[in-house]
C-alpha positions as CSV (number, residue, x, y, z in Angstrom):
1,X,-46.5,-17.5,28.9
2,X,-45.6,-18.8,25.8
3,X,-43.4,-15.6,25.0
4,X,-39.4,-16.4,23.8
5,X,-37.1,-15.7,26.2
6,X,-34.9,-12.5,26.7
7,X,-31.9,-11.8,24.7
8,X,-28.3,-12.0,27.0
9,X,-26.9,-8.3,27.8
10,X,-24.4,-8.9,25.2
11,X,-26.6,-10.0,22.2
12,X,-26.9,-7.7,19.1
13,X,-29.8,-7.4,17.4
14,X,-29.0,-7.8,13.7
15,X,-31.7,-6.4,12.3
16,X,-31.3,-2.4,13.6
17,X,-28.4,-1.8,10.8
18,X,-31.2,-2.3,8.5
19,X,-34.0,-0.2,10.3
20,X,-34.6,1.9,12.9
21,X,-37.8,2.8,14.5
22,X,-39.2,6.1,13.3
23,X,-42.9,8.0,14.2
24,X,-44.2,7.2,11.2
25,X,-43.2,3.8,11.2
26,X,-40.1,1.5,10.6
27,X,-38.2,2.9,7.5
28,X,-34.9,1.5,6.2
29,X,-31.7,3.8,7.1
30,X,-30.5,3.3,3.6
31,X,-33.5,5.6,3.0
32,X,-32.6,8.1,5.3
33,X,-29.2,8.3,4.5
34,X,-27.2,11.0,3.2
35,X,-26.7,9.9,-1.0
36,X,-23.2,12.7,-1.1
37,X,-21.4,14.2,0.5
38,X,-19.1,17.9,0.0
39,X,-15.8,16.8,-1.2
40,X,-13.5,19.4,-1.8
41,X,-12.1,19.5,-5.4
42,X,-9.1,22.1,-4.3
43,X,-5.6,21.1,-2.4
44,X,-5.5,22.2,1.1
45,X,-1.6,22.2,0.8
46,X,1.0,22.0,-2.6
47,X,4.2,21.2,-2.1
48,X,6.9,22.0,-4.5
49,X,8.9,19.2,-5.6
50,X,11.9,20.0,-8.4
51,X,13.4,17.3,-9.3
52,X,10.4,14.6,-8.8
53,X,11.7,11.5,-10.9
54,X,8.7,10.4,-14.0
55,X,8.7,7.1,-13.6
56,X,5.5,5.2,-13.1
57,X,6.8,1.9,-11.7
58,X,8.6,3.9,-8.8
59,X,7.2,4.9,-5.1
60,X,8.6,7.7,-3.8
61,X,6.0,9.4,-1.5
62,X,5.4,7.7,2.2
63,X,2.9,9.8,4.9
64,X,3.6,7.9,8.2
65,X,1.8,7.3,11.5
66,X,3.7,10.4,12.7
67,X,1.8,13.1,10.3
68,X,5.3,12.9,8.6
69,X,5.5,13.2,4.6
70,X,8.5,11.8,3.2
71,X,9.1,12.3,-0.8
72,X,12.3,11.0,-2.7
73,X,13.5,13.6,-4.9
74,X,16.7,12.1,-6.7
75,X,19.2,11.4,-4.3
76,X,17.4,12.8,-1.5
77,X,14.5,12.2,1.1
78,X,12.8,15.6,2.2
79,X,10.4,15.0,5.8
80,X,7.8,17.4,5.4
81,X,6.0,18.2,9.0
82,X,2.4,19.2,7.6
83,X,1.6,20.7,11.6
84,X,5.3,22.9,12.0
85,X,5.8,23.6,8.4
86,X,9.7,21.9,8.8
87,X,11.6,20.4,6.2
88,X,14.5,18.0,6.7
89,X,16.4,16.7,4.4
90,X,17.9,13.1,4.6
91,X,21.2,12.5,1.9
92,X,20.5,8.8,1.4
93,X,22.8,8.2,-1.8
94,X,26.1,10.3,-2.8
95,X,27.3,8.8,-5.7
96,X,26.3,11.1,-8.7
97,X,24.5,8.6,-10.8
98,X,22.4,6.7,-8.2
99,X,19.0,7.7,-6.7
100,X,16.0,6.7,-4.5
101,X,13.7,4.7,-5.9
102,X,11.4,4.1,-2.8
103,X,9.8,5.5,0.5
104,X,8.2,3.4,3.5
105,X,7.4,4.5,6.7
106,X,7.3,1.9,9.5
107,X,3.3,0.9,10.2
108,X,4.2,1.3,13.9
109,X,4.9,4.9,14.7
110,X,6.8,6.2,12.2
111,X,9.6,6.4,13.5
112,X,11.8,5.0,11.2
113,X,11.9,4.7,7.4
114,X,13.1,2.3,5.4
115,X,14.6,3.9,1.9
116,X,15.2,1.6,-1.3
117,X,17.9,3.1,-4.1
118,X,18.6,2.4,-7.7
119,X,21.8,0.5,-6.6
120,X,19.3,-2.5,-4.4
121,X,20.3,-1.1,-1.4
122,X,17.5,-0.8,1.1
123,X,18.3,1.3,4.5
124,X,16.4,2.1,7.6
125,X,16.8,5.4,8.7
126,X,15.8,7.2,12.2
127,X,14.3,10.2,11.1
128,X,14.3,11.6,14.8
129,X,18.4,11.6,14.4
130,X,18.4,11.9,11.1
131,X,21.2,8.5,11.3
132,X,21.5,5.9,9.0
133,X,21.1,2.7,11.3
134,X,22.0,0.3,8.7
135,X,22.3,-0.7,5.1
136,X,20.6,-4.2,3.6
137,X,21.6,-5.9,-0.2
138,X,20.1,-8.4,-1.9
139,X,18.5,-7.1,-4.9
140,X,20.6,-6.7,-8.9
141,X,18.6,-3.8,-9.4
142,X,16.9,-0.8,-8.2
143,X,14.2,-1.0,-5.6
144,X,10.5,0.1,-6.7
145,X,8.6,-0.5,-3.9
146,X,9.1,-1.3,0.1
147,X,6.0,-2.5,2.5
148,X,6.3,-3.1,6.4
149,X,5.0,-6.3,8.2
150,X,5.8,-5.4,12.2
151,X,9.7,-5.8,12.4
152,X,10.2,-7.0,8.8
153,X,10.2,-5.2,5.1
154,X,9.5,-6.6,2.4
155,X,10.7,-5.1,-1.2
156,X,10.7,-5.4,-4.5
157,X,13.2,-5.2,-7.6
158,X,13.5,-4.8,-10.6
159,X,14.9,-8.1,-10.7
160,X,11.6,-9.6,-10.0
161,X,12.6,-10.6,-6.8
162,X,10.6,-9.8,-3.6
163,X,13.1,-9.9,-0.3
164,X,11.7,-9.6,3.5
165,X,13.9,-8.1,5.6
166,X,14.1,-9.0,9.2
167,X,15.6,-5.5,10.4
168,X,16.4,-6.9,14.0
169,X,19.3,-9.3,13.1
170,X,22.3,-9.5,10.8
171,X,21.3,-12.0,8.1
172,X,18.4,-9.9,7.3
173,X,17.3,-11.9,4.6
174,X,14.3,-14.1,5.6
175,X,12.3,-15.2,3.1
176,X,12.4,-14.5,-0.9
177,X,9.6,-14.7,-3.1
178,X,10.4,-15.3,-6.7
179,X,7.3,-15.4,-8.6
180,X,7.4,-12.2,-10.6
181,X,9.3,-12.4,-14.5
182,X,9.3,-8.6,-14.5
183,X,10.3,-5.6,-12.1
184,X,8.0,-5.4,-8.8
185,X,6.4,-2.5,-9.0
186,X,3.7,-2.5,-5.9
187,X,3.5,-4.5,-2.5
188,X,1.0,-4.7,0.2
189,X,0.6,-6.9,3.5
190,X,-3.1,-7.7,4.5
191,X,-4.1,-5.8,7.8
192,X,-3.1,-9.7,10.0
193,X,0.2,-9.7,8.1
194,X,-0.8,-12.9,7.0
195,X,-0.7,-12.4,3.0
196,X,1.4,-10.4,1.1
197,X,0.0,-8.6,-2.2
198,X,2.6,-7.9,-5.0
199,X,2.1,-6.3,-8.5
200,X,4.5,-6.5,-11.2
201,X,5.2,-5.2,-14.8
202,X,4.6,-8.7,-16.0
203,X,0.5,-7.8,-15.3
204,X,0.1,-10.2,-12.5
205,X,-1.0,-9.9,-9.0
206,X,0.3,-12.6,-6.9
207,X,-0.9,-13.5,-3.2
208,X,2.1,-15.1,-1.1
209,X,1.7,-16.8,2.3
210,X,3.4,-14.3,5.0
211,X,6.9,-16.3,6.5
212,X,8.9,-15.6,9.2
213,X,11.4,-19.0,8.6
214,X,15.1,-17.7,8.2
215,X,16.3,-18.5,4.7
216,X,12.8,-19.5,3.5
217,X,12.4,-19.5,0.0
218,X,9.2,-19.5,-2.5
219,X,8.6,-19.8,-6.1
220,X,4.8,-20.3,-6.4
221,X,2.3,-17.7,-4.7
222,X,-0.9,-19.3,-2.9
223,X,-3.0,-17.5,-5.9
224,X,-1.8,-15.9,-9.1
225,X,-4.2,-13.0,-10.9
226,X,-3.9,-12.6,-14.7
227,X,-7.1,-10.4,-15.3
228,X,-5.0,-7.0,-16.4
229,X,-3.7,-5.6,-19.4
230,X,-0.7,-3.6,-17.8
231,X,1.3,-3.2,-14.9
232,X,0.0,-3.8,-11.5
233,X,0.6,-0.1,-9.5
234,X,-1.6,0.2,-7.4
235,X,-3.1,-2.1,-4.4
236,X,-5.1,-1.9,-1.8
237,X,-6.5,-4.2,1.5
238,X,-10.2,-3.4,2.5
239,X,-10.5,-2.6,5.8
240,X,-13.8,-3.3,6.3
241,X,-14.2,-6.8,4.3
242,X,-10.3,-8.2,4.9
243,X,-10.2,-11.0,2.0
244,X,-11.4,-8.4,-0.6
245,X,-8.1,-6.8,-2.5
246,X,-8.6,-4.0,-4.6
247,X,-6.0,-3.4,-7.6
248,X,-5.5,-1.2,-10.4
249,X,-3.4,-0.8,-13.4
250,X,-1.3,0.8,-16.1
251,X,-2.2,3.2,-19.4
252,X,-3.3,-0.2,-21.2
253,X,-5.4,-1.4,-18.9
254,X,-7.5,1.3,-16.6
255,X,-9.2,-0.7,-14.5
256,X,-9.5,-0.9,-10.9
257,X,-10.4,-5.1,-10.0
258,X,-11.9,-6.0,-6.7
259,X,-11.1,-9.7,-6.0
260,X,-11.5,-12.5,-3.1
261,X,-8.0,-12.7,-2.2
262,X,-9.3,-16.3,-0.4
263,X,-9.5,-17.5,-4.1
264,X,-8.4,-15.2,-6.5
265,X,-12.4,-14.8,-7.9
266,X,-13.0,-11.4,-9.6
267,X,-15.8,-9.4,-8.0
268,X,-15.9,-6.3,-9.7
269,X,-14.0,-4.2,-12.5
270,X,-14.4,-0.5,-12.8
271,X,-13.0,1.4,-16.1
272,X,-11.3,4.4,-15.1
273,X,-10.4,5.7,-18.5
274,X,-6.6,6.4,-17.7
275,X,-3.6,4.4,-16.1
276,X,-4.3,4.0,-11.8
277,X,-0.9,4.9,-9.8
278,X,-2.6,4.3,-6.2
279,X,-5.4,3.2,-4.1
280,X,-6.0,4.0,-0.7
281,X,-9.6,2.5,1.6
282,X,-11.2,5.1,4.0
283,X,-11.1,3.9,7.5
284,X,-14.5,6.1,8.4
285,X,-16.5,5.4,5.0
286,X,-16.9,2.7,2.5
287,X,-15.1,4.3,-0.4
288,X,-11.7,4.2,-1.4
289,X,-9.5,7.1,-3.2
290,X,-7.4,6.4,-6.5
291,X,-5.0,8.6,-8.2
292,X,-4.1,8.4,-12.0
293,X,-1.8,9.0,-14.2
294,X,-0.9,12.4,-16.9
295,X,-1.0,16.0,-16.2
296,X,-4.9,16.0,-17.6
297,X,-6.1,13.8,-15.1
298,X,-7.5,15.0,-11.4
């Protein structure tokens, strides 16, 4: 009598991720927690890599659903098989003066990769048959960056052009954003494919709706980011809270930014003391890893 009713079978009770019952009482897990963790400082692996270009604004390394590790080294793609040890080697360009200037595996398998040159040529590979299945233009200038939405790829020029190609039919040319006035340096879609996250050399971060319209066309992003000081390298989608975008930048800038991507609002800003080339979220823990810039810098 006078007692509230059971919970459904299904109900989850909010209030154990922020204590747990203990013998000496209720005590928050954030006080039993573990505060570190081991993390080793020393490379399981190096991989030589002669001929790696220096060029900050390009992407040239792509680890794929298969355990695959692709790396452009000039005119070549090398497939490095972590588990086997095997190396294959994919010619992509043959004239003497032209080179790769972007890796991106597919996001489903892994397949296939699509492989962007200095020439705006972006092909898609089968790295099973080591074939070339076809060859897309669109671009003036060489391709930094390439990012996979499902069936399409999106990727960016140094034109200041971003392109999403439909890889499925002939005119592969879908949608185009044009919102950058420098080269496109960095690209990201959101885990729904909704939103697409680009960085440029002009120091923006720009938020574009996702489009699958043939011939569809825009010139303004749903938000625009001004809060760096250099190029926009590095970007990166929490998987854990999917509106926050995490973002970091060249040698005059340092930072890595945290923003709502709903609104473009700044959350955070950390000061890394030296130019960020990458971000990458932990699927198991709430941490992400960067990687920076300069031979003095881990």
């Amino acid at each position: 009598k006078n007692k509230a009713p059971l919970p459904s079978e299904d109900h989850i009770n909010s209030l154990k991720v922020l204590y747990s019952q203990a013998p000496g009482g209720i005590r928050s897990i954030a006080q039993t927690a573990k505060l570190s963790r081991h993390v080793s400082s020393m490379p399981e692996k190096m991989l030589d890599a002669p001929g790696l270009l220096d060029d900050y604004y390009l992407n040239l390394l792509s680890w794929g659903q298969n355990n695959i590790v692709a790396i452009a080294l000039g005119s070549d793609v090398y497939l490095w098989n972590p588990k086997s040890g095997k190396i294959i080697e994919i010619p992509a360009v043959e004239e003497e003066n032209e080179y790769v200037s972007s890796v991106n595996f597919t996001n489903e398998g892994g397949a296939h990769i699509a492989i962007g040159t200095s020439t705006g040529l972006v092909q898609l590979w089968d790295i099973t048959t080591q074939k070339k299945l076809r060859k897309m233009r669109g671009h003036a200038g060489r391709i930094g960056v390439l990012n996979w939405n499902k069936h399409v790829v999106s990727s960016g020029g140094r034109d200041g052009n971003i392109l999403n190609h439909d890889v499925r039919i002939g005119q592969h040319i879908v949608a185009t954003y044009t919102g950058h006035v420098q080269e496109v340096c960095s690209l990201k879609w959101s885990s729904s494919g909704r939103t697409l996250a680009s960085g440029g050399n002009d120091n923006q971060v720009n938020l574009w709706e996702g489009s699958t319209s043939e011939g569809f066309e825009r010139t303004t992003p749903r938000v625009t980011i001004n809060e760096h000081q250099a190029a926009v390298k590095a970007l990166g989608w929490c998987p854990f809270e999917h509106n926050v975008l995490a973002t970091g930048a060249g040698t005059a800038d340092r930072t890595i930014k945290f923003f709502n991507a709903m609104n473009g609002t700044l959350l955070n800003s950390v000061d890394t003391g030296t130019q960020v080339c990458a971000i990458e979220w932990s699927r198991t823990e709430k941490e992400l890893l960067s990687s920076h810039g300069y031979t003095t810098n881990s």
